[in-house]
mmJSON file of the N, C-alpha and C atoms, coordinates in Angstrom:
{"data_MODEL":{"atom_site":{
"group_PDB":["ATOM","ATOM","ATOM","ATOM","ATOM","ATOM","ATOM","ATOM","ATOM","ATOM","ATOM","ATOM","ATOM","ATOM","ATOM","ATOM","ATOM","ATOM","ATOM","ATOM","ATOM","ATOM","ATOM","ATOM","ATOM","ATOM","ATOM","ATOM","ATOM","ATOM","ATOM","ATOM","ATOM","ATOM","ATOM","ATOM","ATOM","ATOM","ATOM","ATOM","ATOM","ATOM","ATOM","ATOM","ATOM","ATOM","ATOM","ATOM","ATOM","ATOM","ATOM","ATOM","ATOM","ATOM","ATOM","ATOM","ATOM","ATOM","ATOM","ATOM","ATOM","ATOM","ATOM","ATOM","ATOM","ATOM","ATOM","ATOM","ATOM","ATOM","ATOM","ATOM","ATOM","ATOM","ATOM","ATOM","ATOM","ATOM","ATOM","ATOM","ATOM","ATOM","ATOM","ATOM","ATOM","ATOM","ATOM","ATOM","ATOM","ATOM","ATOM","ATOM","ATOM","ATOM","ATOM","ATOM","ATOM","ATOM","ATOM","ATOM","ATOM","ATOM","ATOM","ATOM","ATOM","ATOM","ATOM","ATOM","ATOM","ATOM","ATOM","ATOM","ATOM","ATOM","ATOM","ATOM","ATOM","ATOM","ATOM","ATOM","ATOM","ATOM","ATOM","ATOM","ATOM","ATOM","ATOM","ATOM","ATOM","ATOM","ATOM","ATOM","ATOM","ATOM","ATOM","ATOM","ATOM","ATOM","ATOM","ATOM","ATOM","ATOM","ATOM","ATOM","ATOM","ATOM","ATOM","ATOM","ATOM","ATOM","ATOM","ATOM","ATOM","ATOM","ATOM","ATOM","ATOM","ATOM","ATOM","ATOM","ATOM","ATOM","ATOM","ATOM","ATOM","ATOM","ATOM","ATOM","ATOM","ATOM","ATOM","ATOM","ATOM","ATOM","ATOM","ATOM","ATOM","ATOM","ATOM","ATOM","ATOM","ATOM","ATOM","ATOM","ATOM","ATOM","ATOM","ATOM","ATOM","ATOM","ATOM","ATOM","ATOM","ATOM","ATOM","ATOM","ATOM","ATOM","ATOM","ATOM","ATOM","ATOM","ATOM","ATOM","ATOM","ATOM","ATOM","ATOM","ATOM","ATOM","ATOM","ATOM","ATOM","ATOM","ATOM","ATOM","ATOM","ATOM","ATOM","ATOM","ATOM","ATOM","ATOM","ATOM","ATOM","ATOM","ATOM","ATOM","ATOM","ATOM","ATOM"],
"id":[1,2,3,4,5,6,7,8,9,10,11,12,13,14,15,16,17,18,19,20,21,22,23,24,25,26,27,28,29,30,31,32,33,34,35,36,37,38,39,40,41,42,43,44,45,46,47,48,49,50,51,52,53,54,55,56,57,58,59,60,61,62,63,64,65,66,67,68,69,70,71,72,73,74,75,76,77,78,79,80,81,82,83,84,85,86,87,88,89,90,91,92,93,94,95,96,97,98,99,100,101,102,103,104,105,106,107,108,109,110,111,112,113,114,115,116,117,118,119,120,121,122,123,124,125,126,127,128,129,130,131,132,133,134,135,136,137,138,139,140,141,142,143,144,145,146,147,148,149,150,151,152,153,154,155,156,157,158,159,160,161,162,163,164,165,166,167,168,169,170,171,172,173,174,175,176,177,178,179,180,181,182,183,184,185,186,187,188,189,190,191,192,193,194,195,196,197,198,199,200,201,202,203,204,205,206,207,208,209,210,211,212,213,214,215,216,217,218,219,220,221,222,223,224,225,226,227,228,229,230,231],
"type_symbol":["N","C","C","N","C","C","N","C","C","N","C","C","N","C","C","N","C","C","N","C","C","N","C","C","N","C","C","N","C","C","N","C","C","N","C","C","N","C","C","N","C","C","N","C","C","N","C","C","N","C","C","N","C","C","N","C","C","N","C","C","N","C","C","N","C","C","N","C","C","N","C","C","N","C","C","N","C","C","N","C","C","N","C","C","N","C","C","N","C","C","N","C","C","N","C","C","N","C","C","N","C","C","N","C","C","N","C","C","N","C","C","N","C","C","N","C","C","N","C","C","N","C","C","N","C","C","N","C","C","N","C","C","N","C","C","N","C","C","N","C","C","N","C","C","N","C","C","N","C","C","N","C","C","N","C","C","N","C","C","N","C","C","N","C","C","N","C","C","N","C","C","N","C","C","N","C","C","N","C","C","N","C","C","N","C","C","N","C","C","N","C","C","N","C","C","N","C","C","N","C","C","N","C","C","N","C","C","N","C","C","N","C","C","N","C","C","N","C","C","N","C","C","N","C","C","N","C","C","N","C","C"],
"label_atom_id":["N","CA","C","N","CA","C","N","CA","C","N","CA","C","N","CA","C","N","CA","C","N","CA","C","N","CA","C","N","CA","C","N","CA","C","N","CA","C","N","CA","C","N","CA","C","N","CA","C","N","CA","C","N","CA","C","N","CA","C","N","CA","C","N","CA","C","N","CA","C","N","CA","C","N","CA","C","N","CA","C","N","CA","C","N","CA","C","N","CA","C","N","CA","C","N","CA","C","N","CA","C","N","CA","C","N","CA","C","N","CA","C","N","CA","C","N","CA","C","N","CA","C","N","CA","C","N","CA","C","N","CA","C","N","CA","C","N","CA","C","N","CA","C","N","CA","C","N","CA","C","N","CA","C","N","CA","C","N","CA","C","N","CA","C","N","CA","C","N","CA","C","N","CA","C","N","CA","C","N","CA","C","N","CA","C","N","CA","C","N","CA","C","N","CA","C","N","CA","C","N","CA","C","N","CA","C","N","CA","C","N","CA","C","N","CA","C","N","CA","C","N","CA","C","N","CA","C","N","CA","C","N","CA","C","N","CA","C","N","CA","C","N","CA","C","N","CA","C","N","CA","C","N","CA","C","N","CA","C","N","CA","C","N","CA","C","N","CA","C"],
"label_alt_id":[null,null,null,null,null,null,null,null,null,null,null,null,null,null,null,null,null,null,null,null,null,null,null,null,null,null,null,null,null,null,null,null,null,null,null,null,null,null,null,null,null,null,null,null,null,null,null,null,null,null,null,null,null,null,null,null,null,null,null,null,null,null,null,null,null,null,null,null,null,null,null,null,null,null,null,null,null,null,null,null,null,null,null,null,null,null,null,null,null,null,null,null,null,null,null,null,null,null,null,null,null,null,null,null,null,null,null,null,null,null,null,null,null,null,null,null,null,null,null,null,null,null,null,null,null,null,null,null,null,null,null,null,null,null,null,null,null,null,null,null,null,null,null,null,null,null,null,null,null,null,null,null,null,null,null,null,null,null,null,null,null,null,null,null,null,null,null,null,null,null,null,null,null,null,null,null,null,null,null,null,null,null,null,null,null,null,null,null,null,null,null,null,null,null,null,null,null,null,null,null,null,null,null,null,null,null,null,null,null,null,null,null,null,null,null,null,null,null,null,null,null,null,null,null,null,null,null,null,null,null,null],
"label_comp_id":["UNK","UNK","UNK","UNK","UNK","UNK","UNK","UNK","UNK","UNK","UNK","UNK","UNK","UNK","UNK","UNK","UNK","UNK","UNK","UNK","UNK","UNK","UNK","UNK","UNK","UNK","UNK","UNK","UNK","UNK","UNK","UNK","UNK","UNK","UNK","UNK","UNK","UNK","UNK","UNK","UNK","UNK","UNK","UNK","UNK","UNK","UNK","UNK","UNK","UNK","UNK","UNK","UNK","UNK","UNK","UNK","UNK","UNK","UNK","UNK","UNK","UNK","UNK","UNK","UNK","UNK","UNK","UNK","UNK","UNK","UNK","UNK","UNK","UNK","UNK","UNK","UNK","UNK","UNK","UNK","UNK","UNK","UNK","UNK","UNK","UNK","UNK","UNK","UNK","UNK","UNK","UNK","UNK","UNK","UNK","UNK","UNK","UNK","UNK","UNK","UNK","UNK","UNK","UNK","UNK","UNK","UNK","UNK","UNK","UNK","UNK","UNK","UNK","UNK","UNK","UNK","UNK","UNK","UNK","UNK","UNK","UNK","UNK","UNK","UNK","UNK","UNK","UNK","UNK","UNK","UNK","UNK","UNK","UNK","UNK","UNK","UNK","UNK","UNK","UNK","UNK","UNK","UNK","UNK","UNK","UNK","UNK","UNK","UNK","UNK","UNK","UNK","UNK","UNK","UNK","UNK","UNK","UNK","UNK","UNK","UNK","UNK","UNK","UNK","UNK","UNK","UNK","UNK","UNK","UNK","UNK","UNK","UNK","UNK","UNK","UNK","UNK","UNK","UNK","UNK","UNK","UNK","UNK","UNK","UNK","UNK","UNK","UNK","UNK","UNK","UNK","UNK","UNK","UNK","UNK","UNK","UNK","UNK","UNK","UNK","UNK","UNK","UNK","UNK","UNK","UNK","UNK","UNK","UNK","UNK","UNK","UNK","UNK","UNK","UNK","UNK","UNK","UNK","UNK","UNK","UNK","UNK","UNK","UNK","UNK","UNK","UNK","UNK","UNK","UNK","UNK"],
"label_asym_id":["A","A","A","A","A","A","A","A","A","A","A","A","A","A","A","A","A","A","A","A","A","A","A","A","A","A","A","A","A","A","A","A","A","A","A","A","A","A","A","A","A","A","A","A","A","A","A","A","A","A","A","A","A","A","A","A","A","A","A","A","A","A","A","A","A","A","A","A","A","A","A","A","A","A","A","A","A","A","A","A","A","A","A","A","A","A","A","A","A","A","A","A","A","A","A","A","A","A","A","A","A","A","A","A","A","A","A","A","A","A","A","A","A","A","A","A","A","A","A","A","A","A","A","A","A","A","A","A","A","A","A","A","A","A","A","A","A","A","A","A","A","A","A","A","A","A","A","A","A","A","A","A","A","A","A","A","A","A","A","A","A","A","A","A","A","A","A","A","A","A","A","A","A","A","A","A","A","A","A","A","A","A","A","A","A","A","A","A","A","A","A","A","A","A","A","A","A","A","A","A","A","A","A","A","A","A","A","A","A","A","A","A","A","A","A","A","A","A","A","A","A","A","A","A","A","A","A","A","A","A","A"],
"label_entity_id":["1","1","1","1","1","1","1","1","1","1","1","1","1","1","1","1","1","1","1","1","1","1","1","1","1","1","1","1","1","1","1","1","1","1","1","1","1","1","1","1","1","1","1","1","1","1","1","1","1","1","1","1","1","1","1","1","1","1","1","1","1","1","1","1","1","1","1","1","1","1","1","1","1","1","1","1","1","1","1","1","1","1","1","1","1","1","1","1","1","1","1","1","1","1","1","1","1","1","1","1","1","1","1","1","1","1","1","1","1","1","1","1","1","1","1","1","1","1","1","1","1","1","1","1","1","1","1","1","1","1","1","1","1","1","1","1","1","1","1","1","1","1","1","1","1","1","1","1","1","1","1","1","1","1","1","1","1","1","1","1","1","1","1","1","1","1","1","1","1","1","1","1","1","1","1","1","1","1","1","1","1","1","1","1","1","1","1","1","1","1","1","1","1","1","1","1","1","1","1","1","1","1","1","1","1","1","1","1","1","1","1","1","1","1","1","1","1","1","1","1","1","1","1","1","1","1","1","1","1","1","1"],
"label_seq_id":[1,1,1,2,2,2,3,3,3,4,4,4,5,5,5,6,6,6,7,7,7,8,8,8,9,9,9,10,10,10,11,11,11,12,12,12,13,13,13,14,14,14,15,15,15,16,16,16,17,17,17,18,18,18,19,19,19,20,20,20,21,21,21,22,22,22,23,23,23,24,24,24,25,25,25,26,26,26,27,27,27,28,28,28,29,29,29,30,30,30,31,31,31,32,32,32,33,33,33,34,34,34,35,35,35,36,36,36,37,37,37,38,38,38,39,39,39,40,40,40,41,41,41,42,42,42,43,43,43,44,44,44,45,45,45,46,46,46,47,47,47,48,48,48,49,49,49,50,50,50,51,51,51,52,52,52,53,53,53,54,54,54,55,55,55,56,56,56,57,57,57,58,58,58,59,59,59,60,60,60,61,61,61,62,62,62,63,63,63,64,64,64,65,65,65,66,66,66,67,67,67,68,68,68,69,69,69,70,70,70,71,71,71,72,72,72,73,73,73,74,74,74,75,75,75,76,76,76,77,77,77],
"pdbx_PDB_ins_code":[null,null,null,null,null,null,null,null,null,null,null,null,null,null,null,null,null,null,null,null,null,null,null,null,null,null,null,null,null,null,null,null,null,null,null,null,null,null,null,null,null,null,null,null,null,null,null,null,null,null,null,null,null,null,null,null,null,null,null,null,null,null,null,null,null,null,null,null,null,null,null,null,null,null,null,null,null,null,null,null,null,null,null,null,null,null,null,null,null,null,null,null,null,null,null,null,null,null,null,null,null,null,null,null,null,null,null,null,null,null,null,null,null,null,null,null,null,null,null,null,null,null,null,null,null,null,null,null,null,null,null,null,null,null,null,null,null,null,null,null,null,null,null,null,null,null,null,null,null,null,null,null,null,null,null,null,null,null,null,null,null,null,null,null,null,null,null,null,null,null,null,null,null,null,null,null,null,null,null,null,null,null,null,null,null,null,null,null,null,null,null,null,null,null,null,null,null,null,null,null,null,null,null,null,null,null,null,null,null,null,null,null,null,null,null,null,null,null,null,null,null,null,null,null,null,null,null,null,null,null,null],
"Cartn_x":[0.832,0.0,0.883,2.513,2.481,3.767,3.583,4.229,3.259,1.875,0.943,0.604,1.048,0.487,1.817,3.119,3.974,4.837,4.693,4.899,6.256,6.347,6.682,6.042,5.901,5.444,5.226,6.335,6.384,5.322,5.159,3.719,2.471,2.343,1.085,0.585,1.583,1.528,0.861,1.438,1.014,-0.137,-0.285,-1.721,-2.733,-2.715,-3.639,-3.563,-2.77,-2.575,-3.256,-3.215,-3.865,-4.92,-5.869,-7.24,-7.607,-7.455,-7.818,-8.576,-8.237,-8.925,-10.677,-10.868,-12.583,-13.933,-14.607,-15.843,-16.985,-17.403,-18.48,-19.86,-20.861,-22.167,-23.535,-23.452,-24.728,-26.064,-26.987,-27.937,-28.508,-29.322,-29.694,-31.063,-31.791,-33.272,-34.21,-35.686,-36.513,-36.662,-37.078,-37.356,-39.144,-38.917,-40.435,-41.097,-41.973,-42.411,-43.011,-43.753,-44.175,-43.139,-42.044,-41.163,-39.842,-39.761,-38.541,-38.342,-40.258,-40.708,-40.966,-40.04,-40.219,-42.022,-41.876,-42.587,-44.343,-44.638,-45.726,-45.691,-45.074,-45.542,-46.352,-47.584,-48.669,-48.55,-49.35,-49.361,-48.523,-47.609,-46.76,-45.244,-45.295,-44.007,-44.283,-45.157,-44.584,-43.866,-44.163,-43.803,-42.307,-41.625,-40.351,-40.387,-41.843,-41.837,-42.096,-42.408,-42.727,-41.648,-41.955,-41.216,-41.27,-39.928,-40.021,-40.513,-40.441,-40.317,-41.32,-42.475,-43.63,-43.113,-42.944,-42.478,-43.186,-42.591,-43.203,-44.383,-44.07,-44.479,-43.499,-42.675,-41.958,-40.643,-40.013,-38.882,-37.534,-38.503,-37.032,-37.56,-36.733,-37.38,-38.181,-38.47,-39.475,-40.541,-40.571,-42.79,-42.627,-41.397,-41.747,-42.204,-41.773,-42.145,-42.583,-43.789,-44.59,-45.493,-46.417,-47.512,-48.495,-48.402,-49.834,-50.816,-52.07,-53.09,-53.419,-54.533,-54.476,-55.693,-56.711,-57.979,-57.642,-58.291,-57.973,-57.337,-57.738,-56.564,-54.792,-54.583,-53.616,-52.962,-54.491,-54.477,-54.33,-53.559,-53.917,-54.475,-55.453,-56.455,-55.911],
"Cartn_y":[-1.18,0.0,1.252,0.904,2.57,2.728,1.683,1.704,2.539,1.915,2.436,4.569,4.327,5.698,6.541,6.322,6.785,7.324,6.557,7.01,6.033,6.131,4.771,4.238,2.789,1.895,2.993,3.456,4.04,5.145,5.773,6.997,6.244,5.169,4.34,4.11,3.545,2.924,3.782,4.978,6.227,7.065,7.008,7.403,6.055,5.039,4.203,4.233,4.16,4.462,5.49,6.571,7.776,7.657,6.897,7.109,6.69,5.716,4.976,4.196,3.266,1.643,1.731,0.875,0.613,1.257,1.631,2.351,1.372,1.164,0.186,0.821,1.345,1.726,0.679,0.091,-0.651,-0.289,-0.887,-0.306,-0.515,0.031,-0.49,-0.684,-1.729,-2.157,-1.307,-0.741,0.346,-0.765,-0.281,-0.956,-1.155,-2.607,-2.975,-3.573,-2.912,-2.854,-4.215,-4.882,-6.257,-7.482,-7.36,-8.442,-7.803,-6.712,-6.513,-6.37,-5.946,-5.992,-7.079,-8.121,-9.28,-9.097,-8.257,-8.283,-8.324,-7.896,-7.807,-9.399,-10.177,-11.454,-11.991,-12.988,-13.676,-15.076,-15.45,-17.374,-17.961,-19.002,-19.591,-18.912,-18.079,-17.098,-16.587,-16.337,-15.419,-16.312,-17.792,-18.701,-19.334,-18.798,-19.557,-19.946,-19.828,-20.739,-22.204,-22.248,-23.788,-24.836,-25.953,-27.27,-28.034,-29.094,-29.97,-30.781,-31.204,-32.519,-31.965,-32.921,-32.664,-33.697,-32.781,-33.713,-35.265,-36.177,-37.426,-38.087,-38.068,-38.727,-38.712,-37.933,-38.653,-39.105,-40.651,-40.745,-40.83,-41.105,-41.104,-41.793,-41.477,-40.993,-41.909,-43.184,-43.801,-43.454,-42.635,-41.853,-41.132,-40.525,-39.126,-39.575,-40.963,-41.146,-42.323,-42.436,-43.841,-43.415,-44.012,-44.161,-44.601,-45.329,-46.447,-45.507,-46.042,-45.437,-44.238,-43.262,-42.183,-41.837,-41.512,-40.109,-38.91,-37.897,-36.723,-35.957,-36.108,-35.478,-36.044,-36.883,-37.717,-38.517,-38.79,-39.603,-41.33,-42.36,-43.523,-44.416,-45.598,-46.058,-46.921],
"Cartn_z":[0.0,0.0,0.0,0.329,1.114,-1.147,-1.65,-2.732,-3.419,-3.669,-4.401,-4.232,-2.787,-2.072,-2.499,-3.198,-2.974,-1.674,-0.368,0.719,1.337,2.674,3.258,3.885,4.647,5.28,6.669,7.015,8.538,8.348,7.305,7.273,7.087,6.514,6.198,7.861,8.346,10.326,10.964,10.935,11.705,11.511,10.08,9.658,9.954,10.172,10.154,12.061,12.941,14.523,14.957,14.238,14.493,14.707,13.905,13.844,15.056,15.908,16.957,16.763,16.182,15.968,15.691,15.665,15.419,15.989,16.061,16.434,16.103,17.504,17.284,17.758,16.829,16.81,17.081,18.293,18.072,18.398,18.667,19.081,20.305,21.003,22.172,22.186,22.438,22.797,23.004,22.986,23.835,25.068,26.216,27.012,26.761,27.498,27.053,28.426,29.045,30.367,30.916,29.851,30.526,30.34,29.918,29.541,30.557,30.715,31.334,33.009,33.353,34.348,35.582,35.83,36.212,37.419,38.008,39.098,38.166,37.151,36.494,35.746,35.96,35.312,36.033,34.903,35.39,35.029,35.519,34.999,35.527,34.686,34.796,34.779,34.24,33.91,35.225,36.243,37.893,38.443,38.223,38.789,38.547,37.574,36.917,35.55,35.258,33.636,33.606,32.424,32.011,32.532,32.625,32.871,31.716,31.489,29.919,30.45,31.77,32.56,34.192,34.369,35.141,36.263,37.423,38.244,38.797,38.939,39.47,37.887,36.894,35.92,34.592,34.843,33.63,33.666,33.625,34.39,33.506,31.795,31.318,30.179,28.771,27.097,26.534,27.575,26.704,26.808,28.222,28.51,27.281,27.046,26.738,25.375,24.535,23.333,23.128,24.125,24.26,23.353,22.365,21.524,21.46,22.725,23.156,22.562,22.851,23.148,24.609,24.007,24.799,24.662,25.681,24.756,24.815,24.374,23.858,24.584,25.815,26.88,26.938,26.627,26.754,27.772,28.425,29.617,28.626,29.465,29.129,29.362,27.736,28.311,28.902],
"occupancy":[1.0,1.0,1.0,1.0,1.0,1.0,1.0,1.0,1.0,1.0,1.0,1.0,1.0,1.0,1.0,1.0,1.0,1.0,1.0,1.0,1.0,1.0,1.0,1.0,1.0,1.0,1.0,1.0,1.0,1.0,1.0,1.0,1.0,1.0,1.0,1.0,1.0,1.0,1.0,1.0,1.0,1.0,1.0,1.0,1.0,1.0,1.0,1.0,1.0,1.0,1.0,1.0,1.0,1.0,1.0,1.0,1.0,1.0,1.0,1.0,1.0,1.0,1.0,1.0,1.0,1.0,1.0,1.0,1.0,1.0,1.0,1.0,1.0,1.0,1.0,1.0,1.0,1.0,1.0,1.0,1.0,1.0,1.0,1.0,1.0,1.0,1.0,1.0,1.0,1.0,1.0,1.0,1.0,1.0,1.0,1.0,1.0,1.0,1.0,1.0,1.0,1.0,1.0,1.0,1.0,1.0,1.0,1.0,1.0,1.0,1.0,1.0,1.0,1.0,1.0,1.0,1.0,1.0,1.0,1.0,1.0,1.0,1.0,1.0,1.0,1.0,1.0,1.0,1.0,1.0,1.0,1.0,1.0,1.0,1.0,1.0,1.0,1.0,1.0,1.0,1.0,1.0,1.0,1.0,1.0,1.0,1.0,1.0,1.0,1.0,1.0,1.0,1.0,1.0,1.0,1.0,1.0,1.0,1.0,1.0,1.0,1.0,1.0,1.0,1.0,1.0,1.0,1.0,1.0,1.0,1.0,1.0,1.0,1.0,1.0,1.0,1.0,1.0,1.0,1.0,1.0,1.0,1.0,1.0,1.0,1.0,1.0,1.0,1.0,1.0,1.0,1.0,1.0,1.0,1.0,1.0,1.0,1.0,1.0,1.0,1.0,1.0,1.0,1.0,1.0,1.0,1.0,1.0,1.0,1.0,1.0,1.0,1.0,1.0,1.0,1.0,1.0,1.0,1.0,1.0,1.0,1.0,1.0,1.0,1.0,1.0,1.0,1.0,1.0,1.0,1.0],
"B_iso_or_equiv":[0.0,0.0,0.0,0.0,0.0,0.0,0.0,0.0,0.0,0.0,0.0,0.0,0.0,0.0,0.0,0.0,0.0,0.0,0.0,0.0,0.0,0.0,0.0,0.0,0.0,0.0,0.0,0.0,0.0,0.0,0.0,0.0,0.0,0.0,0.0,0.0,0.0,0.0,0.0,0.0,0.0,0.0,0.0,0.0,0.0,0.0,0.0,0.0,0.0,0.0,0.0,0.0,0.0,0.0,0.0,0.0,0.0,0.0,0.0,0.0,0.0,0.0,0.0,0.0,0.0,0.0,0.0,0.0,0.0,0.0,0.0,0.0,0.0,0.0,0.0,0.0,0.0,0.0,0.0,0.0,0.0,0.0,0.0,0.0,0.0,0.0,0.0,0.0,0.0,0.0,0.0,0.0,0.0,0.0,0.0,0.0,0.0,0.0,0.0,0.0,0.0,0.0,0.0,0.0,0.0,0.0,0.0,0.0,0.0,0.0,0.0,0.0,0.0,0.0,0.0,0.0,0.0,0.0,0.0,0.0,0.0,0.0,0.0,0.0,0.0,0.0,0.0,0.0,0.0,0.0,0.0,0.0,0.0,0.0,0.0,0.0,0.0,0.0,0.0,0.0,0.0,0.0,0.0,0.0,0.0,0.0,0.0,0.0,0.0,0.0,0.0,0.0,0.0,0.0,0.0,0.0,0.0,0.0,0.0,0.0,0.0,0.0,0.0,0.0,0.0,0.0,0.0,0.0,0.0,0.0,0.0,0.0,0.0,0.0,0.0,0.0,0.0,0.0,0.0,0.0,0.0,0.0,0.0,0.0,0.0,0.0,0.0,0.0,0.0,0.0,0.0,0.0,0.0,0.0,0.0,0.0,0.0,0.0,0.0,0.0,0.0,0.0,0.0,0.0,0.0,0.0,0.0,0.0,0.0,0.0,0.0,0.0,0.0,0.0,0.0,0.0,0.0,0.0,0.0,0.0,0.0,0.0,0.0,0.0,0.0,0.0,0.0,0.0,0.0,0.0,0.0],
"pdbx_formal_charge":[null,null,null,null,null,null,null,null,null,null,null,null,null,null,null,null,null,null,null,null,null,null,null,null,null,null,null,null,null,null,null,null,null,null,null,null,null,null,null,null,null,null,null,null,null,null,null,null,null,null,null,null,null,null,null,null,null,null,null,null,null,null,null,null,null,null,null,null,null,null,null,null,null,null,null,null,null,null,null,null,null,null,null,null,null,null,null,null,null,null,null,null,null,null,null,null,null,null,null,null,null,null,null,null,null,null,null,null,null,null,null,null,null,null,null,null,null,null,null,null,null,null,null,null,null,null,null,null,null,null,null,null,null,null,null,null,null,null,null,null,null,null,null,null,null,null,null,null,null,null,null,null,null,null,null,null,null,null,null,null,null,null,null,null,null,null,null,null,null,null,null,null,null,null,null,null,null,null,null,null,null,null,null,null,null,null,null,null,null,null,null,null,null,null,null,null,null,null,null,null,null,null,null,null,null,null,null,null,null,null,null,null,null,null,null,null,null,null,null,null,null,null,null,null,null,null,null,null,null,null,null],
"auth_seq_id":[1,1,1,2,2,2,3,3,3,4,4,4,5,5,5,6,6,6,7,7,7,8,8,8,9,9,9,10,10,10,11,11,11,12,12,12,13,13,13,14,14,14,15,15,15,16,16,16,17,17,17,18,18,18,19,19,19,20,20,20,21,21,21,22,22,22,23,23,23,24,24,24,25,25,25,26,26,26,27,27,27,28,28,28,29,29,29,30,30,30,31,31,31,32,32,32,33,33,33,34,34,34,35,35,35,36,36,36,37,37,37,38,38,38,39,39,39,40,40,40,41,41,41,42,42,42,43,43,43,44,44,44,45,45,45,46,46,46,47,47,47,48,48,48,49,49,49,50,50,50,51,51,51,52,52,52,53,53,53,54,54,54,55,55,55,56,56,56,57,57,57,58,58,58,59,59,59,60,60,60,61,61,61,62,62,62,63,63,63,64,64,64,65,65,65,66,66,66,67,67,67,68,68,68,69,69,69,70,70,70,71,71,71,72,72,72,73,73,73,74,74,74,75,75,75,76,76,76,77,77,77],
"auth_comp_id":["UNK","UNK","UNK","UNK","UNK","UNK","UNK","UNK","UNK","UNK","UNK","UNK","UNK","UNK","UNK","UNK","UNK","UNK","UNK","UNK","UNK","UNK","UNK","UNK","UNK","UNK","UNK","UNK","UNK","UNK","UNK","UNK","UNK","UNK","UNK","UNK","UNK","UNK","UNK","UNK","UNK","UNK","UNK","UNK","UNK","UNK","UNK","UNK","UNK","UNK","UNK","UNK","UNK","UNK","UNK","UNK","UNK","UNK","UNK","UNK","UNK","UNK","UNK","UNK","UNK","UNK","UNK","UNK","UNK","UNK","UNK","UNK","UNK","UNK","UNK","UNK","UNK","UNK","UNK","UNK","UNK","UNK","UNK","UNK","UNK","UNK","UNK","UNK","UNK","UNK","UNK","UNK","UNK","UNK","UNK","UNK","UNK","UNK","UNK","UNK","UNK","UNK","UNK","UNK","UNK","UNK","UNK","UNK","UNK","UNK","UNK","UNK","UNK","UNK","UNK","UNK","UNK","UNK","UNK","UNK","UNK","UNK","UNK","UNK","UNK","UNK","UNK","UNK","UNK","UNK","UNK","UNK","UNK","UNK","UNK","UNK","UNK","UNK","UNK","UNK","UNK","UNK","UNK","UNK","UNK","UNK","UNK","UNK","UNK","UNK","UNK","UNK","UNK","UNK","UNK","UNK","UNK","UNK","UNK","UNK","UNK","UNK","UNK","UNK","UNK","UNK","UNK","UNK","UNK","UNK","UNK","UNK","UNK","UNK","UNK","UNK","UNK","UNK","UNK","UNK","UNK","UNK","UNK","UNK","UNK","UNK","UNK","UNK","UNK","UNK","UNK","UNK","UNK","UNK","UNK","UNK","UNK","UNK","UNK","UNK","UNK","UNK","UNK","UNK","UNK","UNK","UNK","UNK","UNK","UNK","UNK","UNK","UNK","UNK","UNK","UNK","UNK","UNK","UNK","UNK","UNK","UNK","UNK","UNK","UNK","UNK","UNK","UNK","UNK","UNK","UNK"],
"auth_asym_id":["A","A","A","A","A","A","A","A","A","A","A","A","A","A","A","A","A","A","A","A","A","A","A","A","A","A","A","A","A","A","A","A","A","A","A","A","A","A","A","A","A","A","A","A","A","A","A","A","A","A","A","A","A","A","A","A","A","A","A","A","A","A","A","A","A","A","A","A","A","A","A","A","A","A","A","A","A","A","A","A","A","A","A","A","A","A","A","A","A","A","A","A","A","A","A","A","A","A","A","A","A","A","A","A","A","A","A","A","A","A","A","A","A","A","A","A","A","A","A","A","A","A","A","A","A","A","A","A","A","A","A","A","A","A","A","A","A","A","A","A","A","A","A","A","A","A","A","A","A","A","A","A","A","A","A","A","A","A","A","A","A","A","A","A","A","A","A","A","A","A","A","A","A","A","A","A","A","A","A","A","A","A","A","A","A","A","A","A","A","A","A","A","A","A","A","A","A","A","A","A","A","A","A","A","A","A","A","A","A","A","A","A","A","A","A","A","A","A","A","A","A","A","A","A","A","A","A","A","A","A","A"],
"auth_atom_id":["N","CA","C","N","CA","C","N","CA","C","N","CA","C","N","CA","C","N","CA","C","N","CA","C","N","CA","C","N","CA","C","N","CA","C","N","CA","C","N","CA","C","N","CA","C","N","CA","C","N","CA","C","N","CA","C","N","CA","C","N","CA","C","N","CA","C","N","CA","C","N","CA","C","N","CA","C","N","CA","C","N","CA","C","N","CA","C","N","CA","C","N","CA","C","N","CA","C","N","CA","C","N","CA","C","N","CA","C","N","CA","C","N","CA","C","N","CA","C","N","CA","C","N","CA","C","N","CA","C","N","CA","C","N","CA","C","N","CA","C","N","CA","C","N","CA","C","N","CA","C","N","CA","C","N","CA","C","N","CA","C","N","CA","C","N","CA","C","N","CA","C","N","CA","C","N","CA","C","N","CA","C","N","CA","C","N","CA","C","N","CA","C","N","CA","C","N","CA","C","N","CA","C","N","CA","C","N","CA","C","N","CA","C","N","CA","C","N","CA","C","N","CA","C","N","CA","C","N","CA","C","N","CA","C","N","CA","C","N","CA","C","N","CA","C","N","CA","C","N","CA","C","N","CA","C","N","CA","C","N","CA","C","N","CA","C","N","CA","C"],
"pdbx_PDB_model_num":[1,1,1,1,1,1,1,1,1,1,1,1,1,1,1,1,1,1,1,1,1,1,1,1,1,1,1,1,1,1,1,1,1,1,1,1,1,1,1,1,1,1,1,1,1,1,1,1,1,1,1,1,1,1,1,1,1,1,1,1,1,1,1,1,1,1,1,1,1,1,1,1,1,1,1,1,1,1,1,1,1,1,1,1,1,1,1,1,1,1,1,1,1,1,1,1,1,1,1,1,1,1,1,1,1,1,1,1,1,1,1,1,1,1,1,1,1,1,1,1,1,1,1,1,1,1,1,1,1,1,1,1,1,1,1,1,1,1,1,1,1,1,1,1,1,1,1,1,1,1,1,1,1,1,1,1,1,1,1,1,1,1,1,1,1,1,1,1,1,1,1,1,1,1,1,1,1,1,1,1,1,1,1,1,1,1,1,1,1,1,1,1,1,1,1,1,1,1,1,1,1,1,1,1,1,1,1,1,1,1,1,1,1,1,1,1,1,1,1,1,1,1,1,1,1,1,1,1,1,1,1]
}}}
């Protein structure tokens, strides 16, 4: 570069040092009152949130992908 620029290497260094490296512009979020607000959660979310796993019925991946029969609730017959 500093061939192309007609310069030397040591002025290319110093002009590129000068500037002070990178500038990073990001953005920041609006705040959003019912999601950021822990104390205003209802349902299951006041509580911690959903579970994958319901305590004392499911013990391990064959409930979770048993096929038997079921009625519509997904109780078994």
């Amino acid at each position: 570069m500093a061939d192309k620029k007609g310069t030397s290497v040591d002025d290319v260094r110093t002009k590129i040092s000068s500037h002070g490296g990178p500038v990073l512009n990001g953005t920041k979020p609006d705040a959003v009152k019912f999601h950021d607000d822990k104390s205003l959660y209802t349902g299951v979310y006041a509580n911690g949130g959903p579970s994958s796993v319901d305590k004392g019925k499911i013990s391990d991946i064959s409930q979770t992908c048993d096929r038997t029969a079921a009625d519509v609730r997904g109780v078994k017959k």
